[in-house]
C-alpha positions as CSV (number, residue, x, y, z in Angstrom):
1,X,-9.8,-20.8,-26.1
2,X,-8.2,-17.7,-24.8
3,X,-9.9,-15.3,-22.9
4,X,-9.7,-11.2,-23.1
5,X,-9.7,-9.7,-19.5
6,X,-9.4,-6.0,-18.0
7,X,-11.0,-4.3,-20.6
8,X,-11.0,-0.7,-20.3
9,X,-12.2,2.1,-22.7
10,X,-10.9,5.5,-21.6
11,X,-12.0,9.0,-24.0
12,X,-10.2,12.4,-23.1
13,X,-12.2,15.1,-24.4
14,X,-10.7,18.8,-25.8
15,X,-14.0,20.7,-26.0
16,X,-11.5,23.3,-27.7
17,X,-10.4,21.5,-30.5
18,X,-13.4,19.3,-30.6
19,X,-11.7,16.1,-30.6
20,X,-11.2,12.8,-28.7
21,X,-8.2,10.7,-27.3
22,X,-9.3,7.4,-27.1
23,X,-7.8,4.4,-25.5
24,X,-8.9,0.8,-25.1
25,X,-7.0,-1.6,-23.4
26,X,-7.6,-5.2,-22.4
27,X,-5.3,-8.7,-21.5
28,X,-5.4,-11.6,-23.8
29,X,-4.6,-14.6,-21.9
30,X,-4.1,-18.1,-23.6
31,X,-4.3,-21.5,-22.1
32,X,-1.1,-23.7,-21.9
33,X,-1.7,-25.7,-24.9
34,X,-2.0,-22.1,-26.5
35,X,1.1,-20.9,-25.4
36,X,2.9,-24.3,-26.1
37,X,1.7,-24.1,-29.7
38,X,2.7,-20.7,-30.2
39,X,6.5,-21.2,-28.5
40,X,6.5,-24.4,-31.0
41,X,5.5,-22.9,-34.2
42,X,6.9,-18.9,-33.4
43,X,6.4,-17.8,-37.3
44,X,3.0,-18.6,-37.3
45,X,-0.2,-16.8,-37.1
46,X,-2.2,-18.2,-34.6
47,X,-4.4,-15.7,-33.1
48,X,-6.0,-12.2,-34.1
49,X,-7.4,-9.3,-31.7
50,X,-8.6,-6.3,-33.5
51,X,-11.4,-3.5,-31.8
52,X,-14.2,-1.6,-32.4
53,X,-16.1,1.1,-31.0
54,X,-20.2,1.0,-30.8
55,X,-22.9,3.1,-29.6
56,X,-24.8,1.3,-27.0
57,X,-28.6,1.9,-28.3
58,X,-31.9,0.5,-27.0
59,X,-33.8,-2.1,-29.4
60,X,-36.4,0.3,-30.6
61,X,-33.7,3.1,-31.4
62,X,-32.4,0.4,-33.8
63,X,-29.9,-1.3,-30.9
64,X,-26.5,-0.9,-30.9
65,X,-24.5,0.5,-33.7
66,X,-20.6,0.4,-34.6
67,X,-19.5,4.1,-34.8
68,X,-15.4,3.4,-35.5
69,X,-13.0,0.6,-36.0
70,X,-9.1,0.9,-35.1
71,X,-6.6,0.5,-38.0
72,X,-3.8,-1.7,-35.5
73,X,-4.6,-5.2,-35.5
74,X,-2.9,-7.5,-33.4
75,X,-1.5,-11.0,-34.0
76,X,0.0,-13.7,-32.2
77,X,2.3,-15.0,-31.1
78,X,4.3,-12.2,-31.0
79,X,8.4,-12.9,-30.8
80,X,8.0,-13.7,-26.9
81,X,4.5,-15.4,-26.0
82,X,3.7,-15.0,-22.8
83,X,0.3,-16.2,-20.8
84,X,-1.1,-12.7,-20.3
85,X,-0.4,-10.1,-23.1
86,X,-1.3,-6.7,-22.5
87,X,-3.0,-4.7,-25.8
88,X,-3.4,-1.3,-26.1
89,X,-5.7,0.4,-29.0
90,X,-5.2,4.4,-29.5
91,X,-7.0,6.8,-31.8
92,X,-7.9,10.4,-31.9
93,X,-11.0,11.1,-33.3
94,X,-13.4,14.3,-34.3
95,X,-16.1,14.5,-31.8
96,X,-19.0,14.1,-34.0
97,X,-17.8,10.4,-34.9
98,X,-18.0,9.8,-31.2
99,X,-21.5,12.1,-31.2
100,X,-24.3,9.2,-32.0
101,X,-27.3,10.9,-29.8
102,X,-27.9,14.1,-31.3
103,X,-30.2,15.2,-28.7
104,X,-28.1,14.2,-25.4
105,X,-25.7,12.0,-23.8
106,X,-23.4,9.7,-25.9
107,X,-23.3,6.2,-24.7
108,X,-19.8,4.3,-26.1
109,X,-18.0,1.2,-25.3
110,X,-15.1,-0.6,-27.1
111,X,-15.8,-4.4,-28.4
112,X,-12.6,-6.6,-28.5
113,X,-12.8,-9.5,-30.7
114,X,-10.0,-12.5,-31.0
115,X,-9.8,-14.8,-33.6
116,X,-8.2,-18.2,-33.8
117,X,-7.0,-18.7,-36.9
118,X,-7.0,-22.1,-36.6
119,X,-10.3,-23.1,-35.6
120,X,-12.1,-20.2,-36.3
121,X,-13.7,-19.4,-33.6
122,X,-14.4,-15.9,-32.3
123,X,-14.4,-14.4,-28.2
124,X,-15.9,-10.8,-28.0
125,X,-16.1,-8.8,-25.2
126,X,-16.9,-5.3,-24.0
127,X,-15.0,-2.9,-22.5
128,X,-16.8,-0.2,-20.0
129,X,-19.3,1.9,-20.9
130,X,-18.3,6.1,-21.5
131,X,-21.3,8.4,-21.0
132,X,-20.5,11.7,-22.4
133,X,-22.0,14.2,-24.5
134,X,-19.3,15.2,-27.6
C-alpha cells in the first residue's frame, strides 16, 4: 500500500485581521506494482488523499476532535504518475475555527488520509503538531 511521508502543517497567523493561512503538505509514495497499475490503466481512479485538521485533546477533555476539513481532494493517478507525488492542502481560516481551548494554548495538527479505491483500505497519518493561541 502506499505510504504518506514528510508531512508538514504550517499556520501563519494575522493577529490584525484575525485569520489563518494554513498549509499542509505531505508525499504520497506508491510501490511499483502501484505505479505500474496506474501507468496501465491512466483514466482510472485508483487512489484518494483528502485532509483534515484536529484539535489534539487529552482523553478526559473528550480526546481529539476534528475542527476543519479542506474542500481539494486529491486523486490518482494524475496524467504523469510518478513514485513520490508531492500534495499541498491550503486554506484560510477565521481564528476562532482554529481557537478549540478557550482558556489557552491551541494544540492542531493536520490528518492525511489515502484511500485505495480498489481495495478499500485506508493509511492515515499526522502531520506536526502547531501550538498557538488564536
Amino acid at each position: 500500500m502506499a505510504t504518506i511521508t514528510n508531512r508538514v502543517l504550517t499556520i501563519d497567523h494575522d493577529n490584525r485581521k484575525k485569520l489563518a493561512n494554513v498549509k499542509v503538505t505531505c508525499n504520497v509514495n506508491f510501490t511499483g506494482t502501484e505505479i505500474c497499475l496506474m501507468k496501465a490503466c491512466p483514466g482510472q481512479r485508483m487512489f484518494k488523499l483528502k485532509c483534515e485538521l484536529w484539535a489534539d485533546d487529552p482523553e478526559w477533555l473528550g480526546g481529539d476532535e476534528k475542527v476543519w476539513t479542506f474542500s481539494d481532494v486529491y486523486y490518482f493517478p494524475d496524467p504523469s504518475p510518478t513514485p513520490t507525488e508531492a500534495r499541498q492542502f491550503l486554506v484560510t481560516l477565521g481564528e476562532g475555527v482554529l481557537d478549540e481551548d478557550w482558556w489557552g494554548e491551541d494544540e492542531i495538527y493536520g490528518k492525511l488520509i489515502l484511500q485505495n479505491l480498489f481495495t478499500m483500505t485506508t493509511v492515515a497519518k499526522k502531520t506536526n503538531t502547531v501550538h498557538h493561541s488564536f
